[in-house]
C-alpha positions as CSV (number, residue, x, y, z in Angstrom):
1,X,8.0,4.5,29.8
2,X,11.7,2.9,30.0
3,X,11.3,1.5,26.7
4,X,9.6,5.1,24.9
5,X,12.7,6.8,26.5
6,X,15.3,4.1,24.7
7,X,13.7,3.8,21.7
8,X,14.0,7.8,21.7
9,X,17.3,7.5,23.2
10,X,18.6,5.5,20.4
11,X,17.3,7.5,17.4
12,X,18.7,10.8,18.9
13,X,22.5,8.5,19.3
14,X,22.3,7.5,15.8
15,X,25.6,8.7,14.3
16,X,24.5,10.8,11.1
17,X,25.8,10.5,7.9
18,X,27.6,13.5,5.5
19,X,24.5,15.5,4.4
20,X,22.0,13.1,6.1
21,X,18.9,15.1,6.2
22,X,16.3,13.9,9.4
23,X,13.9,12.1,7.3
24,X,16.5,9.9,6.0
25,X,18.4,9.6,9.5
26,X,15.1,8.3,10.9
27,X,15.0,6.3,8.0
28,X,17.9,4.6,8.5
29,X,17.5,4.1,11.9
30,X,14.3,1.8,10.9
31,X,15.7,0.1,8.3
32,X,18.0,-1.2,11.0
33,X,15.5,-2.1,13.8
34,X,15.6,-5.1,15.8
35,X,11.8,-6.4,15.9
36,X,10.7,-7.3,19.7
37,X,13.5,-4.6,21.0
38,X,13.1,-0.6,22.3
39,X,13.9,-0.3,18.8
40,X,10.2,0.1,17.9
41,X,8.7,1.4,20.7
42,X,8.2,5.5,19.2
43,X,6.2,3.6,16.5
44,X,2.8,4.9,16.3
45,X,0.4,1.5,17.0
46,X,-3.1,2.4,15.9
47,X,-4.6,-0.8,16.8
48,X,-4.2,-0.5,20.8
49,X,-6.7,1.9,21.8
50,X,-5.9,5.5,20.3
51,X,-2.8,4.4,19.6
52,X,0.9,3.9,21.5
53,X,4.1,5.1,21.7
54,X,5.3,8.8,22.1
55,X,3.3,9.7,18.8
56,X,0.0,8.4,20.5
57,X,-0.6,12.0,22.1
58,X,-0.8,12.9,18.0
59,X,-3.2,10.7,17.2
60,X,-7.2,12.2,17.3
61,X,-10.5,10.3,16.2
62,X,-11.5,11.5,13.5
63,X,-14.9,11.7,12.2
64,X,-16.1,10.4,8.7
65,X,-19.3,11.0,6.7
66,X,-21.2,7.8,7.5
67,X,-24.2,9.0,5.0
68,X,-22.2,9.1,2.4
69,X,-22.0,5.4,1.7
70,X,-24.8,3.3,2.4
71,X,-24.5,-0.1,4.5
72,X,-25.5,-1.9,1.3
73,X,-22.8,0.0,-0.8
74,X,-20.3,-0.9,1.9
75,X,-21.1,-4.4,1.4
76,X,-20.4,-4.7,-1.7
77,X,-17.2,-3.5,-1.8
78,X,-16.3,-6.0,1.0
79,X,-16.5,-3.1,3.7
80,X,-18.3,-2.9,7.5
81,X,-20.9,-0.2,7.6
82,X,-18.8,3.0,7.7
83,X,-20.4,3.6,11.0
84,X,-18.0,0.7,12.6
85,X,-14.8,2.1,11.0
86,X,-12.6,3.6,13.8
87,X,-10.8,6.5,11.7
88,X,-7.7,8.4,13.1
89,X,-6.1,11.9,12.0
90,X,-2.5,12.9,13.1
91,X,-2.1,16.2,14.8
92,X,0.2,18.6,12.9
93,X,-0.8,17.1,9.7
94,X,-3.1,19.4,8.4
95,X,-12.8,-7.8,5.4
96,X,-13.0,-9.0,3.3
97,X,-9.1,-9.1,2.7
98,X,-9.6,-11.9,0.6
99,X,-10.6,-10.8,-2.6
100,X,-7.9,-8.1,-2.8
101,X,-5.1,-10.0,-1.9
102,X,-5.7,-12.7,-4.5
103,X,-6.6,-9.5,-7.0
104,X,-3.2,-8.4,-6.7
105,X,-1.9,-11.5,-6.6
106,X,-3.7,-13.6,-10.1
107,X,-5.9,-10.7,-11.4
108,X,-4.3,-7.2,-11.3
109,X,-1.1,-8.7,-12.6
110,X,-1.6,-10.1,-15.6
111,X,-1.9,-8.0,-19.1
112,X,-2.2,-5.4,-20.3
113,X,-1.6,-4.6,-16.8
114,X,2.4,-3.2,-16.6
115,X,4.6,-4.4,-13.9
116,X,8.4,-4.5,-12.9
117,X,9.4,-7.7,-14.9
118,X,8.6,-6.6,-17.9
119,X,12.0,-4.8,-18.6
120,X,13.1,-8.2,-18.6
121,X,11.2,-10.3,-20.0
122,X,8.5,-11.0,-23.2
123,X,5.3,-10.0,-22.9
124,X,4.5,-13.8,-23.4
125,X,6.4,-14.6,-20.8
126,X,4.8,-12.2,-18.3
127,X,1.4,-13.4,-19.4
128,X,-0.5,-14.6,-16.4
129,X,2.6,-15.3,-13.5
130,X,-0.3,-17.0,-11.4
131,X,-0.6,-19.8,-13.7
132,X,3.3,-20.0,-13.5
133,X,3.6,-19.2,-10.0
134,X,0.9,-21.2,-8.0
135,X,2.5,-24.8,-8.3
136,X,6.1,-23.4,-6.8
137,X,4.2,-21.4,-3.9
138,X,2.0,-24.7,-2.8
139,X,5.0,-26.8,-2.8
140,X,6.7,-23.9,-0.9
141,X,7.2,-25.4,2.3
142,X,8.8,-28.7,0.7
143,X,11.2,-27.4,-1.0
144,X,12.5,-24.0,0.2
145,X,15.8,-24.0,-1.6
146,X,13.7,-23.6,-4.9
147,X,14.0,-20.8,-7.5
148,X,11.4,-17.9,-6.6
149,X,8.4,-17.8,-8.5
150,X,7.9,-15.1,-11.0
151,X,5.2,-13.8,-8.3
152,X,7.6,-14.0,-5.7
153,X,9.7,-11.4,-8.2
154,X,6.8,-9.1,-8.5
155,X,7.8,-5.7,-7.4
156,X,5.6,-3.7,-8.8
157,X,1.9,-3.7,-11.2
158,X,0.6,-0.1,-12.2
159,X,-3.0,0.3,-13.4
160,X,-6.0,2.6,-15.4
161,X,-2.9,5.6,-16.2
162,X,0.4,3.4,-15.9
163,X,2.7,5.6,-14.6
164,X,6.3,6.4,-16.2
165,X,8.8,5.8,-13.6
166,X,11.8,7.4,-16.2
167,X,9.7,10.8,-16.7
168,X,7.2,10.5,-13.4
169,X,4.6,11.3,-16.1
170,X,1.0,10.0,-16.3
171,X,-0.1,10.3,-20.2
172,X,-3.2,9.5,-22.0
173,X,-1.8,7.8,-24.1
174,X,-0.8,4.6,-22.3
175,X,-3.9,3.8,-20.6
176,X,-6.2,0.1,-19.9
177,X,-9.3,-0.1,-18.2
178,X,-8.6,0.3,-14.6
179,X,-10.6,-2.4,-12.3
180,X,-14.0,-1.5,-11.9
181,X,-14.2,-3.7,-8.5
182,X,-11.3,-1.3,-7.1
183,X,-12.4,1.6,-8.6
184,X,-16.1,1.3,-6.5
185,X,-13.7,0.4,-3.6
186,X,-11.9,3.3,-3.5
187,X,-15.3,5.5,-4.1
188,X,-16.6,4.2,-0.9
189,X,-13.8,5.2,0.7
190,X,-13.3,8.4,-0.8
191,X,-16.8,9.0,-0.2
192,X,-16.7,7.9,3.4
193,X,-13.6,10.5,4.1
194,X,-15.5,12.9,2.5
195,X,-14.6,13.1,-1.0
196,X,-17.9,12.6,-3.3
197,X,-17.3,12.1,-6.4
198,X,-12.9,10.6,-6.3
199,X,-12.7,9.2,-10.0
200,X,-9.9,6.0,-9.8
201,X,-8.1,7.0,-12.3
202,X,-4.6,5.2,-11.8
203,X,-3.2,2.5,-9.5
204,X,0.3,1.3,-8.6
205,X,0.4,-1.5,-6.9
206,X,3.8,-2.7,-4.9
207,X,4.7,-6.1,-3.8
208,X,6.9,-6.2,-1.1
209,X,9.6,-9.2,0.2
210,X,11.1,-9.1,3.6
211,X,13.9,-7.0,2.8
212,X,12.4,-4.9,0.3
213,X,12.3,-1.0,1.5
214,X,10.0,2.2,-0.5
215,X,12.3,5.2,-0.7
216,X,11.4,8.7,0.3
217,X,9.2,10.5,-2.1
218,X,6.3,12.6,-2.6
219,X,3.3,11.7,-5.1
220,X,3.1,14.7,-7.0
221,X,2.9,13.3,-10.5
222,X,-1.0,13.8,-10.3
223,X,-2.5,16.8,-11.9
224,X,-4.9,17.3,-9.4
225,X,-3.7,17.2,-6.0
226,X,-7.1,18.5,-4.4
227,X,-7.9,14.8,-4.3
228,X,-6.7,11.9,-1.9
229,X,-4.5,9.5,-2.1
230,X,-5.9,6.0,-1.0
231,X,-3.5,3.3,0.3
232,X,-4.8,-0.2,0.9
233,X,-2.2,-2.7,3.2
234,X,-2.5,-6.6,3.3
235,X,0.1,-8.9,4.4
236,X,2.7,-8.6,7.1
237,X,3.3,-5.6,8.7
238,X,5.5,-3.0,8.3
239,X,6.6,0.8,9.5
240,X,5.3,4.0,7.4
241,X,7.0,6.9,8.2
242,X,5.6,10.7,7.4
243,X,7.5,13.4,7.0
244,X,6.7,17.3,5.7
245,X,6.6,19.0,2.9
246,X,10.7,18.9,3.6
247,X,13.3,16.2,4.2
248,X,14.8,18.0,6.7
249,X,11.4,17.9,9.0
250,X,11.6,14.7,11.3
251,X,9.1,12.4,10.2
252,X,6.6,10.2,12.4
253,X,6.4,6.5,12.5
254,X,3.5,4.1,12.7
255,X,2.5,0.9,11.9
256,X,1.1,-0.3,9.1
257,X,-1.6,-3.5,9.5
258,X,-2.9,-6.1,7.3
259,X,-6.2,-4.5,6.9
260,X,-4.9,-0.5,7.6
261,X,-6.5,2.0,4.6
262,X,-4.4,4.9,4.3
263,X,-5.9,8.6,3.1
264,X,-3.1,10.8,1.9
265,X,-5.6,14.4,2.1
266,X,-5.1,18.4,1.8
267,X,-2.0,19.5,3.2
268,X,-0.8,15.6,3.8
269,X,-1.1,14.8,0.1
270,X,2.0,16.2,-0.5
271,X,4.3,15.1,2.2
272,X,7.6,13.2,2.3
273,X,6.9,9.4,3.4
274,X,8.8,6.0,2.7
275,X,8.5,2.6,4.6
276,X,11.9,1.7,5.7
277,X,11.1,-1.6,7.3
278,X,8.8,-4.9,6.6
279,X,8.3,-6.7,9.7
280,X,8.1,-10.7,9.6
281,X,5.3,-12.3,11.6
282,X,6.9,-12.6,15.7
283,X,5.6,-16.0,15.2
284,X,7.5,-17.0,12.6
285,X,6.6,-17.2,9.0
286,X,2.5,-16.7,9.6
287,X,-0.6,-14.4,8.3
288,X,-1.9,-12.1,10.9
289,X,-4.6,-13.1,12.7
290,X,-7.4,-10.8,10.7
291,X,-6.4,-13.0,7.4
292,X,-7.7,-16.0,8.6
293,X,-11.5,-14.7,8.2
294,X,-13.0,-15.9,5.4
295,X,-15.7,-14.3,3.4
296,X,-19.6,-14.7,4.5
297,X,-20.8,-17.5,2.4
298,X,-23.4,-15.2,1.8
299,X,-22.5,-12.3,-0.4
300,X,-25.2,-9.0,-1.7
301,X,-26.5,-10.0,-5.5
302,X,-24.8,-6.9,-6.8
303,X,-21.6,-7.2,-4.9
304,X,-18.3,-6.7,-6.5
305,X,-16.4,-9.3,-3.8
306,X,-16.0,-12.6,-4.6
307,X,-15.6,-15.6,-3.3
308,X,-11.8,-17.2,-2.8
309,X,-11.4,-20.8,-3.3
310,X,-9.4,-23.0,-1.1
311,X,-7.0,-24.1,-3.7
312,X,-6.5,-19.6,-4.6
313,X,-6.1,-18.8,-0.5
314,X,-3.7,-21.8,-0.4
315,X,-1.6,-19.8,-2.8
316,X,-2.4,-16.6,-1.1
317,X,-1.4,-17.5,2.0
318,X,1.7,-19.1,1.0
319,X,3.0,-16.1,-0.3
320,X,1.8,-13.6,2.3
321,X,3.8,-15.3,4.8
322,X,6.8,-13.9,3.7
323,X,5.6,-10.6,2.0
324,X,3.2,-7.4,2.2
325,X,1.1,-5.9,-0.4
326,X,0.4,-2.1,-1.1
327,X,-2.1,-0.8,-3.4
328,X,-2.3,2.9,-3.9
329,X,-5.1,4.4,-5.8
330,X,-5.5,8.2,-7.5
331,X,-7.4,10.6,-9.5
332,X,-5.1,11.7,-12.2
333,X,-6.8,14.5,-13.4
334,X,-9.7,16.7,-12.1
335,X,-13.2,16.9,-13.8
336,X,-12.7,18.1,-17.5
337,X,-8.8,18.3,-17.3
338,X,-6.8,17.1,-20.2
339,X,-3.5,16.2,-20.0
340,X,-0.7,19.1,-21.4
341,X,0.4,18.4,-25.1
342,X,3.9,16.9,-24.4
343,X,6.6,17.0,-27.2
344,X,6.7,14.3,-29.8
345,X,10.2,12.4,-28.5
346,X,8.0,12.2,-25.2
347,X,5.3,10.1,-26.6
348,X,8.2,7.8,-28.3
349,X,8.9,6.9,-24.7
350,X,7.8,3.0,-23.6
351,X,7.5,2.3,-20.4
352,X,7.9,-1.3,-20.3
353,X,11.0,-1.1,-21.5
354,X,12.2,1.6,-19.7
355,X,12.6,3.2,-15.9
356,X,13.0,1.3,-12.4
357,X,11.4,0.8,-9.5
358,X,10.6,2.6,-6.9
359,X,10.0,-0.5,-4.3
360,X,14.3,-1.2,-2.8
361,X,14.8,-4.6,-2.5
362,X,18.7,-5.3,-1.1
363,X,18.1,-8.5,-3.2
364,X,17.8,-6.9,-6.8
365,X,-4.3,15.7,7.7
366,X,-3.4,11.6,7.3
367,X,-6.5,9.9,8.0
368,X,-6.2,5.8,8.6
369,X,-9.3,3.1,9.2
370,X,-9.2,-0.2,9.0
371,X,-10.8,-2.8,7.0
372,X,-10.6,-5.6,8.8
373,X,-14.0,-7.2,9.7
374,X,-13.9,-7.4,13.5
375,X,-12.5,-3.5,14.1
């Protein structure tokens, strides 16, 4: 109880800046937290039992349509049965980790796929920054006073729709095929929350370093907002914070788990959220404890998970140490929909050349389950 009222105590001290709204008071509160102090004890912890801290009285089980996806469908896709998720809504807001970290990390990054660095640099050069990347991470602990790896320098990878981050436009004209292993694991999931039928559509993916931060937004570049938002964690942790529909509404914090699935639905899909804060492993530079499962050696016939070599997860794990990854998945538009005719001078626009990102780095009704195996 002493350390709920400090943590509190200390957010409602914190001097505001001219024209500071709440969301971005709160924000800046976090960005500032001590890990191991009072500091983070109003976060919202959904892996103790129904949660902790002064948001646990939000927090309600929620239930999820367990016919919707078979056992053997869940499989597949890397999942536990639906019927083992534990599922959680907020109040007043209406695995196999393995294959989807090195995904992100050596698939889902190379080309035509579009990502941060290419503003920068050749597409030649950006051609596959695992290949270019894996020797520096291995050696990683040898030589720490190395030059970061083009991976380590990945902020951000969009997929299917890329988005525009100049005109926060979606258009069909700059489209690849968007991962068919991801797209059925976002069905599942879509499914299991009760949402037959979610098309993956689009995919931005964001790579984050110790000190990088996600600004407060709202996704509302979709067409059709009538379906979720689906957001996949792996890595260290780090703080999510959830705000209304405006900034001036203070937002809640929880934390955010190697393993946590986010589902952005209904009246939540349009809210205010950022993560102000990545949290490094209390024991040093580590993976959480749910990383160190392997897959089963024996996978379904039909399954779209596969098996990580050593040699990959020594890679993976190197970098994951030190960083988090966030993959957020959408329908774009709904069934039938075209996109609008935009002007000609719009079309002209290029993306890789253009825009920033989204994901700060100071060096350049919510529903939540989990996908780790054991929960």
């Amino acid at each position: 109880m002493g350390k709920m009222a400090a943590a509190v105590g200390s957010v409602a001290t914190l001097a505001a800046e001219p024209g500071e709204d709440a969301f971005r008071k709160l924000f800046r509160f976090y960005r500032q937290s001590r890990p191991g102090t009072a500091d983070l004890g109003a976060v919202i912890d959904f892996s103790a039992p129904r949660g902790s801290g002064p948001g646990a009285r939000k927090v309600v089980r929620f239930q999820l349509s367990v016919s919707s996806v078979s056992d053997h469908d869940a499989h597949r896709a890397g999942l536990q049965p639906v019927s083992k998720w534990q599922a959680y809504g907020l109040q007043g807001y209406p695995g196999y980790q393995w294959h989807w970290v090195k995904q992100c990390l050596k698939l889902y990054s190379q080309k035509p796929n579009v990502c941060n660095l290419d503003k920068h640099m050749t597409q030649e050069e950006t051609q596959d920054l695992w290949e270019q990347s894996k020797e520096f991470l291995r050696n990683k602990e040898v030589n720490k006073r190395r030059p970061r790896s083009l991976l380590e320098k990945l902020r951000w990878v969009t997929l299917g729709y890329h988005y525009n981050w100049d005109s926060k436009k979606y258009s069909a004209d700059h489209y690849t095929p968007f991962p068919s292993d991801l797209a059925f694991l976002s069905e599942q999931v879509a499914a299991a929350c009760g949402f037959q039928g979610f098309r993956a559509e689009a995919g931005i993916l964001n790579y984050y370093r110790l000190d990088s931060t996600l600004g407060i937004h709202v996704d509302r570049s979709e067409l059709d907002h009538s379906k979720p938002l689906l957001s996949f964690s792996f890595g260290q942790s780090a703080i999510f914070l959830l705000g209304g529909l405006k900034r001036d509404e203070v937002p809640t914090a929880m934390f955010m788990h190697s393993g946590d699935i986010m589902v952005m639905s209904g009246f939540s899909r349009l809210l205010n959220h950022a993560v102000p804060k990545v949290l490094p492993s209390p024991q040093g530079e580590s993976l959480p404890c749910c990383l160190e499962t392997p897959l089963p050696t024996v996978l379904p016939r039909d399954s779209v998970v596969e098996p990580c070599s050593e040699e990959d997860w020594q890679v993976c794990t190197s970098y994951l140490k030190t960083a988090r990854v966030n993959m957020t998945v959408r329908q774009v538009l709904a069934t039938d929909q075209d996109f609008p005719v935009e002007p000609m001078e719009e079309k002209k626009r290029d993306i890789t050349t253009e825009g920033f990102c989204h994901l700060d780095d100071e060096n350049c009704q919510v529903k939540r389950v989990k996908l780790n195996p054991d929960s």
